[in-house]
N, C-alpha and C positions, 0 to 999 in steps of 0.2 A: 607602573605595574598593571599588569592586564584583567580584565573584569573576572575570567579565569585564573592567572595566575593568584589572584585573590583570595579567589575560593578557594583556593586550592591551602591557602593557611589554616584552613580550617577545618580539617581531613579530621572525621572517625577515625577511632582505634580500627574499626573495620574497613575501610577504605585504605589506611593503614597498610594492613594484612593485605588488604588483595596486590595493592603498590607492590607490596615485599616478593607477592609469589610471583608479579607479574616479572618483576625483575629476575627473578628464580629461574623462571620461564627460559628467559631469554641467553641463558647464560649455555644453554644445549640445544638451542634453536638456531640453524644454519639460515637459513634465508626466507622460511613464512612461520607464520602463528595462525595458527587458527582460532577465529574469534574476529565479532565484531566491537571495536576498544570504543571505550567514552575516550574525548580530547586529555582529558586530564590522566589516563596513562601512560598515555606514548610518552613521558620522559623517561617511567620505569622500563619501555620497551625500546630506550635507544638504540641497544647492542645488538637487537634482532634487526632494526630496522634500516641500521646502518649495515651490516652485512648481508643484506639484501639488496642495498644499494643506493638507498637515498641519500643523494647528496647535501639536500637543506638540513640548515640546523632545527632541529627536532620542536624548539618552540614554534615552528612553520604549519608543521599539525597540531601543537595542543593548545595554544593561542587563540580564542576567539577572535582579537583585535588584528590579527596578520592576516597576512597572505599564505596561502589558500584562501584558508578557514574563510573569510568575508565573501568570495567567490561562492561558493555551494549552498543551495538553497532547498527547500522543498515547495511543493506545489500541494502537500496536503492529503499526498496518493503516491506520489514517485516525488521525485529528486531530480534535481536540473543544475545548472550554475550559470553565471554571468560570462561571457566570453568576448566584451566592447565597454568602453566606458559611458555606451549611450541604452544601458540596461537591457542588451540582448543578450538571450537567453538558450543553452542549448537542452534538450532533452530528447527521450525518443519517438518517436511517430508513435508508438500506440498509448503513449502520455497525452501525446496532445491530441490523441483520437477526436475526445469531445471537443473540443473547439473545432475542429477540423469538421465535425458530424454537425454541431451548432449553427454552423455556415453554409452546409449544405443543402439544397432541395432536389426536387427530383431532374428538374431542368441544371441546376449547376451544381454537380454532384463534383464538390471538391476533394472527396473520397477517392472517387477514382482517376480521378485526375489532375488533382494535386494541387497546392496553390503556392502562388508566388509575387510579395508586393514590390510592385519597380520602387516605389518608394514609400515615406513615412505615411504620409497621409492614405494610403491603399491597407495600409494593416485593419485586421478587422478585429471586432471582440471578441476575446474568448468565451463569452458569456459568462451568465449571472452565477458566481462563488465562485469562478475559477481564481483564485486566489495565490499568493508568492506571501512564503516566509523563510527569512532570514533570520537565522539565531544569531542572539546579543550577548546571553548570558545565561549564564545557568550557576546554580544555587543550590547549596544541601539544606532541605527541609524537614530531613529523616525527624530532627528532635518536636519540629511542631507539628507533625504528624501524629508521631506515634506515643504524647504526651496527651492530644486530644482524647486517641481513642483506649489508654492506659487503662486495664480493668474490665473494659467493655466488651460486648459480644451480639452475636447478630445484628436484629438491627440498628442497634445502639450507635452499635460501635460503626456500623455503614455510616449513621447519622452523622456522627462525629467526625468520620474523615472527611467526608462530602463536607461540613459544614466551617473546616478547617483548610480545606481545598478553596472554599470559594472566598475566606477571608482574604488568601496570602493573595488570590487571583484578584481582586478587590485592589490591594496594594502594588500591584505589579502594573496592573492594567491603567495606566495613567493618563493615557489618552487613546484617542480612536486606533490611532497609526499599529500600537501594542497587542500583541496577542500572546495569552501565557498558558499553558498549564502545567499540571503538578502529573509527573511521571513514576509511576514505580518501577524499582528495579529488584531483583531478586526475590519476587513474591511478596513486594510489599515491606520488606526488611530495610529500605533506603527509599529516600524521596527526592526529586529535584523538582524545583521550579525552573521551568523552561521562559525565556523570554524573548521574545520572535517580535521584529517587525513585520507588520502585514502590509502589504502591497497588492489594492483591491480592483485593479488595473491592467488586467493582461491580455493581450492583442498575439493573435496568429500573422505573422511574419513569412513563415516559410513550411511545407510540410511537400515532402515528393510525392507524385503518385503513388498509389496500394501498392500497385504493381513492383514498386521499387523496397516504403516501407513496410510493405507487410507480405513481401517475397516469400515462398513457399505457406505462406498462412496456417492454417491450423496442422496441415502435415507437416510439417518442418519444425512445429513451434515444440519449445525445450531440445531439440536435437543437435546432434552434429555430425556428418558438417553444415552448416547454415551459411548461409547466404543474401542475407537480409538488410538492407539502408533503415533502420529502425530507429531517425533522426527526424526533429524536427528543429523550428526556430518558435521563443515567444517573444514578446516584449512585454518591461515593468514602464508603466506609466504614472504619474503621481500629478496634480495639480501644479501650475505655474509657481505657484510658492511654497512648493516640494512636500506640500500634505498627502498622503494617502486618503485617495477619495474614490468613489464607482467611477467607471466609463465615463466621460466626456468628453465630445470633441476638443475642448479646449488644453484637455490634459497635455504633459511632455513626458519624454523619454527619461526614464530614472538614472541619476548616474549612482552605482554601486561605490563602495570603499575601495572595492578592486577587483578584478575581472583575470579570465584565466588566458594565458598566451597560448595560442596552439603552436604546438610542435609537429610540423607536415611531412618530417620525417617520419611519425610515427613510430612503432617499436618492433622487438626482434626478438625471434626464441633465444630464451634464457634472460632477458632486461626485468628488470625492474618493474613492477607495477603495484598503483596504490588506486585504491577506490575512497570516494569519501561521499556521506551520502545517508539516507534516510531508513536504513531496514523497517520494515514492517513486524513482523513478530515471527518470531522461533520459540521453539518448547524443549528446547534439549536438556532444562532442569527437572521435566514433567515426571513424572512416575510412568513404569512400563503399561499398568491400569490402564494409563490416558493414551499411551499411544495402541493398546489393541482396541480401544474403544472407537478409536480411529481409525484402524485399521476392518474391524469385523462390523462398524454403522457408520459413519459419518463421512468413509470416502464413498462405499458405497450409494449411498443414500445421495450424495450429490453428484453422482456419477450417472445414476437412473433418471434422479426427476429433473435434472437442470438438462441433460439430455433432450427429455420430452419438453421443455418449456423450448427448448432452441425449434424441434421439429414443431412445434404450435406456432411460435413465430414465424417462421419459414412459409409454413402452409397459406397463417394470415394473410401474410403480406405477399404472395407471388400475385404477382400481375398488377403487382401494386408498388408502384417503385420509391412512393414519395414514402407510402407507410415502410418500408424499407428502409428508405436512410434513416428514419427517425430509429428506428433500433438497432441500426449496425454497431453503435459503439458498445450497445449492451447486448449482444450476440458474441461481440470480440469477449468481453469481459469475460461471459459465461463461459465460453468453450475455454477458456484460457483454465480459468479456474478448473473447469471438468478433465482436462487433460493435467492439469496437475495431481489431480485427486487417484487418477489411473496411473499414474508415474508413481504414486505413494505406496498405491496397491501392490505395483510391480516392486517397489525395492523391497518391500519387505514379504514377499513371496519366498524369500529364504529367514525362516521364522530366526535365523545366528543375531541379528541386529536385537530383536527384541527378548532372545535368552540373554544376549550381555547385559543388557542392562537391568534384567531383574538379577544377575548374577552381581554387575555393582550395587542392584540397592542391597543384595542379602552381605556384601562385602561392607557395606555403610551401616545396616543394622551392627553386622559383629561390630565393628569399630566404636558406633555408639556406644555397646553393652561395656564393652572394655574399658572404657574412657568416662562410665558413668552419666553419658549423657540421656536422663530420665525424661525431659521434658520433650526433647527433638521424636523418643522413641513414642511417647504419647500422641504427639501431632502427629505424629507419620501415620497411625494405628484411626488416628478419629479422621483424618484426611482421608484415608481407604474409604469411613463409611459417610463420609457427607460429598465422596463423588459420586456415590453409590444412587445416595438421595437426587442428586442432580441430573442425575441422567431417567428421574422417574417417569415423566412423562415428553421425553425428548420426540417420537414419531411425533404427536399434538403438537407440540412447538413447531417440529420443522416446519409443515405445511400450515400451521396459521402463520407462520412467519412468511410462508411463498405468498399464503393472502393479503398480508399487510405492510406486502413491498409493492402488490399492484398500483399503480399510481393513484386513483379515486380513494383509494380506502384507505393509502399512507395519507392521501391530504387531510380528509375529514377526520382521522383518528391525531393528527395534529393539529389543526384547526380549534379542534373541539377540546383539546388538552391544554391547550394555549390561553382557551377562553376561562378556563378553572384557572391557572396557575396566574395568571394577570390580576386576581384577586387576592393574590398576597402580596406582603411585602418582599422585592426582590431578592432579597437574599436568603428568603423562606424557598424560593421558587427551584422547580427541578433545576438543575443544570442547565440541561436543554432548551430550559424557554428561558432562561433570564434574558433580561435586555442585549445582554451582549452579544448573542445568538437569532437577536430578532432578523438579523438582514442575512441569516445564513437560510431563518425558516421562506423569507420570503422568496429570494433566491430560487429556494427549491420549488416553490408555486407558480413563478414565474418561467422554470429548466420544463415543465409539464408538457407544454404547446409544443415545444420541440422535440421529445420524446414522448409521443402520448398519443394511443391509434385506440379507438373503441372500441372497436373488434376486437386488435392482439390482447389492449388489457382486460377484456369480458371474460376471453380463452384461457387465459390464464389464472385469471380467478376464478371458472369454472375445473380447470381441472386440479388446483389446489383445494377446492374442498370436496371434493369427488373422494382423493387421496383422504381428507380429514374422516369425509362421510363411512368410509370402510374399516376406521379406525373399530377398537371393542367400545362397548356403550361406555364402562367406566372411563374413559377418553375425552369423551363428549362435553360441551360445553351447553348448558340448556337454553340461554340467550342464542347461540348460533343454530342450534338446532330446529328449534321453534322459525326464528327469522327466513332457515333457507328450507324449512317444511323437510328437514332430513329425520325419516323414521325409523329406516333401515329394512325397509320391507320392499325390494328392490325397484322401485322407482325415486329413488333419490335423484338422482344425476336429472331425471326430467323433469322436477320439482325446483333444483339448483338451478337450472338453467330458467325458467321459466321467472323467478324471482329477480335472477339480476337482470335478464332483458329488464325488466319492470324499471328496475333501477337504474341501467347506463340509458333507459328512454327518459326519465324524469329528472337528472341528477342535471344540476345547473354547476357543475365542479367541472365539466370538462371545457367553460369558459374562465379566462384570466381573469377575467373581471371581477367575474361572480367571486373568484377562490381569494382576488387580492381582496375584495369588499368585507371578506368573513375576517383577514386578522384584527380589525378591530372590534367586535361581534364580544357580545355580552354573553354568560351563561346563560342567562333568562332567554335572549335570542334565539341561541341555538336549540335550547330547549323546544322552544317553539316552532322549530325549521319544518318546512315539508321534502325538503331531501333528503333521498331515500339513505344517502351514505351518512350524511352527519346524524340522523337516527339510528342510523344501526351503531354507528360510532357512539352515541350518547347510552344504547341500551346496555355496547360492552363493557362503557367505562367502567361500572364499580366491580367488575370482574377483570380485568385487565390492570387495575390498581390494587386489588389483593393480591393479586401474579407476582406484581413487580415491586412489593414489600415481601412476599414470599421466597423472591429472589434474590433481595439484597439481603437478608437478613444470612439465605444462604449464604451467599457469595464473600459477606464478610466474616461466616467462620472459616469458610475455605479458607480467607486471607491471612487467618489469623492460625490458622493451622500452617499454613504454607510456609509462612514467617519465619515460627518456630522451627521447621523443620530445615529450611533453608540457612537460617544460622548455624547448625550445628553441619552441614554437609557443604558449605564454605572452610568451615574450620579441615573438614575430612579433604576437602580439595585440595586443600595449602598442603596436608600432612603424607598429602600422597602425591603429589608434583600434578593435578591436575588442573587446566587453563581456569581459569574465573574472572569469566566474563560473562555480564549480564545478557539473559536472555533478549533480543530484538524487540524493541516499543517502538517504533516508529522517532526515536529520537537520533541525533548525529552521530553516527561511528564511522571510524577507520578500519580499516582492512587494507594487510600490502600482502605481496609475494610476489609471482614470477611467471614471465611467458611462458607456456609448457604446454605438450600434449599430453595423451593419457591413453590407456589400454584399457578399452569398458569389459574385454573377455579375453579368454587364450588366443593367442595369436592376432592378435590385432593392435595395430597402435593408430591414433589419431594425429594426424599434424596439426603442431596450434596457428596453423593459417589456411583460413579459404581464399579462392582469388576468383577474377573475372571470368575462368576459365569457367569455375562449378557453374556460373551461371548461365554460360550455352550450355552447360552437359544438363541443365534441369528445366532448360526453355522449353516450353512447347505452344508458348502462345493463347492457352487457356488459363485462369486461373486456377490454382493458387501459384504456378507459373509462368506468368507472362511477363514479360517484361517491355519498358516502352518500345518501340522499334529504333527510335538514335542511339538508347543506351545498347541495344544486338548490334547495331551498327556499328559504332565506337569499338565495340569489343572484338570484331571483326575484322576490322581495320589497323585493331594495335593500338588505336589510339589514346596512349595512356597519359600524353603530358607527362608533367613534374611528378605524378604520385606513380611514377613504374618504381617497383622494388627489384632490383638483379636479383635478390637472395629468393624471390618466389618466382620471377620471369612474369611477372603482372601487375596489376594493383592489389593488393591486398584486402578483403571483403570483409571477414569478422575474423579472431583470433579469439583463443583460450588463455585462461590464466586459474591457479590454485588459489584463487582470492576466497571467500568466505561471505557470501553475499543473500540476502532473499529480498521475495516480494517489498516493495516499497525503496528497492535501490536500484530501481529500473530509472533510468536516465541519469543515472550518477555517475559524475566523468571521470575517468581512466587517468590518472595521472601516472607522467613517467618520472624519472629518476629528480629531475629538476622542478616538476611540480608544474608541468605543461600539461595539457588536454593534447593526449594519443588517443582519446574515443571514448566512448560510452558504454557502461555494462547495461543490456538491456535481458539478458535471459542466463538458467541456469543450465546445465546437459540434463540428460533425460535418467541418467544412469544415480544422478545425488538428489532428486527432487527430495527425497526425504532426510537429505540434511538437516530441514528444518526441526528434525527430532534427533538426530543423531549422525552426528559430522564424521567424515570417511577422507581422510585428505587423498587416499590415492587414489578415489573418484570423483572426488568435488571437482569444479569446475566453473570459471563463470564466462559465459557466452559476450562479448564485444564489437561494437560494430570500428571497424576502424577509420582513424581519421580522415586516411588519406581516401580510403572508398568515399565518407562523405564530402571532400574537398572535389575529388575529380566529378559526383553527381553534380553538385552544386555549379563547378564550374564546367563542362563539358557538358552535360544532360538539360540542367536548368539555369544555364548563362545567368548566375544568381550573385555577379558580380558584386553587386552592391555591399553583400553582407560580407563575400571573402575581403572588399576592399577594407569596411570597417573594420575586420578580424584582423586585418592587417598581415592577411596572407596573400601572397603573388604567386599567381599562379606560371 
């Protein structure tokens, strides 16, 4: 019996109930569901997912211990999987951005021109935390959860879960190789303990030029039709005698439980397709509250100033190429995020999305009053007013928060936290600094040198608190104010600037040394430092430490409001045939449906395949469309090989599917009916960006690069024989 099937004896009366709807579901469900499923539904979901097309028997997806499942991994950000028995790894090029950006300088800019190891020994490191886990097992902890914090409230009850979080993680965590945490699902109402092998060992293999993965670039990104190779390779490495250990030459190639066969056929409108893979988070259980809140400040708000932090970088670094690579990967990042946030804007520019859903909560109120349910109707009522509370000083947050992602000031303001928290006993200690996180803190001291320009991070932390400086005086923090001489009588910004020159001239943080010599550094040390960051760092601390009990205390009656409230609108879900499936954590779900295009408006329809063709109609030779000159050539020529498809007259480039997918399932592989790698979902259409709050099947959409595109780059562009040989595909 399987580590899941296990668990699976063990089912809540509510896990239960959702089994029962899920199966409910499926009995009027032709060929998709929408909803990202934990492993442990898909048997309730056999009937949907067999007449959709899946050939394997169903324990193939809910099985930890099978095939698939042992294939799909996460990287901790996105989702990859195993595709050789010699621990090669696929995902998509702007996953493995950083390692790709890690490796680059301004003399061998692998960015733009791609890299490719002839053999094992040529692989390079991904660098420090780029990290692989595989899930082992997973576990309901609902009961010793929500026994710890029974009774409890604010920060009590934060205390109590955190302190019942770190026992089970205590217990799970058995050796180095282990990595676990405890997940909630539906607001806190269920808990799992996740059990992951870490694999601390991963190497760039293969990634194509920009020009190929990151084809039409930020114009193109979320749209379709697209056109994009948004593929790369990694490899797991592990010590000679298969421990998970850092980088060293000495290490081997990991061999996985099992690895995914590709199918170079690829797929066709109307087939089958299943995604499996990592989601990042959705809000579709959210109150309508949280989504105008999102809608009237928080896309905004990162639409403006991430904007200006892109044009500050840009400005820094022209003429300067080196300081350039060092923030291309966090350039990508941002715009990615900014054009998400204006896709958010855009869907819901038809205010119908956000009338339904206060028309389903006011349909969920009557149902409550009907049905007697008192307590759901209480949390729902004090959840209004403690988000209310939460968003009191949100403008102050955002931009100390853009000050205290600047690289200097993240170091010293963890440095200096680290030094206090190493005076308790471990399991007193925040989350964040326990031991078990110590090589994730250093890691990040070590990522600096390679991302980290003086200038760019000066500019950016002058014009975040510029933005803080304009805020109303009740705003104000008196520690920041005093430090950066902000009085409000319009020379701030000359005063702001004149202080941290002071400080990026005097701070010994922008050397390795100096930053690795501070983790073992004493309070009393640091106390005594003469750099300028870890003093300003020590003046915020006991204000930053009332914040952040301020917060939890919040945060855990939100939770506890949420809980409540989410029980009783489970029960409404089952009572009314609506899906129940837990909101995106970044934990393993499935999603299947079907090759299909879509009509974003009257009179238009979309075909769910690009091909070679779109990419001479959108060359021009400059970026964001250029592409190599063999790959125009090739295309020119016809020369398609084994991956020509009759049904398109080309090779096939990226394809659509009604799958149900977000952020954090970027490089999760495409499986087709038989449970083969057809390609990678790496983006969503631009028309469902705000799925994430409210799913629309007749425009959702998830963007794919397809396999055969990457077989013919690999093979025809970058003679990258080696890896088709181990893939064990002939070209």
């Amino acid at each position: 019996m399987s580590k899941l099937n296990r668990f699976a004896r063990f089912c809540s009366p509510l896990r239960m109930s959702a089994l029962a709807l899920a199966a409910s579901l499926t009995a009027g469900t032709a060929t998709a569901v929408e909803g990202m499923w934990q492993p442990w539904q898909m048997p309730s979901l056999e009937k949907a997912v067999k007449a959709a097309g899946f050939e394997l028997p169903i324990d193939a997806i809910s099985d930890l211990d099978k095939h698939p499942m042992t294939a799909v991994v996460s990287l901790g950000f996105c989702s990859a999987s195993f595709v050789s028995p010699q621990g090669l790894i696929v995902t998509n090029h702007h996953c493995a951005y950083g390692a790709i950006q890690y490796n680059s300088t301004e003399k061998n800019n692998l960015i733009e021109k791609g890299f490719y190891a002839e053999k094992l020994s040529d692989e390079l490191p991904g660098g420090p935390g780029l990290y692989l886990y595989v899930t082992e097992d997973i576990r309901d902890v609902s009961q010793d959860m929500l026994k710890a914090a029974e009774g409890l409230h604010g920060l009590a009850r934060y205390d109590a879960l955190e302190g019942m979080e770190k026992q089970l993680l205590k217990q799970c965590e058995s050796d180095d190789a282990t990595r676990c945490r405890v997940a909630a699902f539906h607001g806190g109402l269920k808990y799992y303990l996740i059990k992951q092998r870490q694999i601390k060992d991963v190497r760039l293999v293969y990634a194509p030029a920009d020009s190929i993965g990151k084809f039409g670039g930020d114009i193109d990104n979320w749209m379709w039709p697209r056109h994009t190779g948004d593929f790369s390779f990694l490899r797991a490495y592990v010590s000679p005698d298969g421990r998970s250990v850092e980088y060293s030459p000495d290490n081997v190639p990991y061999h996985p439980k099992s690895f995914l066969e590709v199918n170079p056929q690829g797929l066709h409108e109307g087939d089958f397709a299943m995604v499996l893979g990592y989601p990042g988070r959705t809000n579709r259980h959210r109150l309508a509250e949280e989504v105008e809140n999102a809608v009237s400040w928080h896309y905004p708000m990162v639409i403006k100033h991430y904007k200006k932090a892109v044009d500050i970088i840009e400005k820094e670094t022209r003429d300067r190429p080196d300081a350039a690579v060092k923030y291309a990967s966090y350039i990508a990042s941002i715009n990615n995020y900014t054009k998400n946030s204006e896709g958010m804007l855009d869907g819901f520019r038809d205010i119908a999305p956000i009338e339904k859903k206060k028309a389903s909560e006011a349909a969920f109120r009557q149902w409550a009053q009907e049905n007697n349910k008192t307590e759901a109707l209480d949390s729902l009522t004090r959840l209004h007013d403690l988000l209310k509370q939460s968003r009191a000083h949100r403008d102050r947050d955002f931009f100390l928060g853009m000050l205290n992602r600047t690289s200097l000031m993240s170091a010293a303001n963890r440095l200096y936290r680290l030094a206090q928290e190493k005076q308790k006993p471990d399991i007193e200690r925040d989350p964040a600094y326990q031991e078990r996180n110590w090589d994730r803190i250093r890691n990040g001291l070590v990522r600096i040198d390679r991302r980290f320009d003086a200038p760019v991070d000066q500019a950016l932390a002058q014009y975040a608190l510029e933005q803080y400086a304009a805020l109303p005086a009740d705003e104000h923090v008196a520690a920041i104010d005093q430090w950066f001489g902000i009085k409000g009588d319009g020379r701030n910004s000359r005063r702001i600037a004149k202080a941290l020159k002071k400080m990026y001239a005097k701070t010994g943080l922008d050397e390795q040394d100096q930053r690795l010599s501070l983790l073992s550094a004493t309070p009393e040390s640091l106390n005594d430092s003469t750099d300028p960051f870890i003093r300003l760092a020590k003046i915020l601390y006991p204000w930053r430490m009332q914040q952040e009990k301020h917060r939890k205390a919040l945060a855990a009656d939100i939770q506890e409001a949420r809980k409540n409230y989410m029980a009783a609108l489970l029960q409404y879900a089952k009572a009314t045939g609506q899906p129940v499936y837990a909101d995106a954590n970044s934990t393993l779900r499935i999603t299947f449906g079907t090759v299909k295009g879509y009509s974003p408006r009257d009179a238009v329809w979309y075909e769910p395949f690009t091909t070679l063709r779109g990419i001479l109609e959108k060359y021009t030779g400059q970026p964001p469309f250029d592409a190599p000159k063999k790959e125009i050539e090739l295309i020119r020529n016809r020369d398609f090989g084994t991956y020509y498809d009759p049904k398109v007259d080309s090779v096939p480039v990226n394809f659509l599917t009604d799958l149900d997918i977000t952020g954090g399932n970027s490089g999760s592989p495409t499986l087709d009916a038989k449970a083969r790698l057809a390609g990678l979902a790496f983006d969503g259409n631009y028309e469902s960006i705000n799925a994430d709050w409210i799913f629309n099947p007749r425009l959702a959409r998830t963007i794919h690069v397809d396999i055969r595109y990457m077989l013919w780059i690999m093979d025809k562009v970058d003679n990258a024989q080696r890896l088709l040989k181990e893939m064990k595909v002939k070209p």
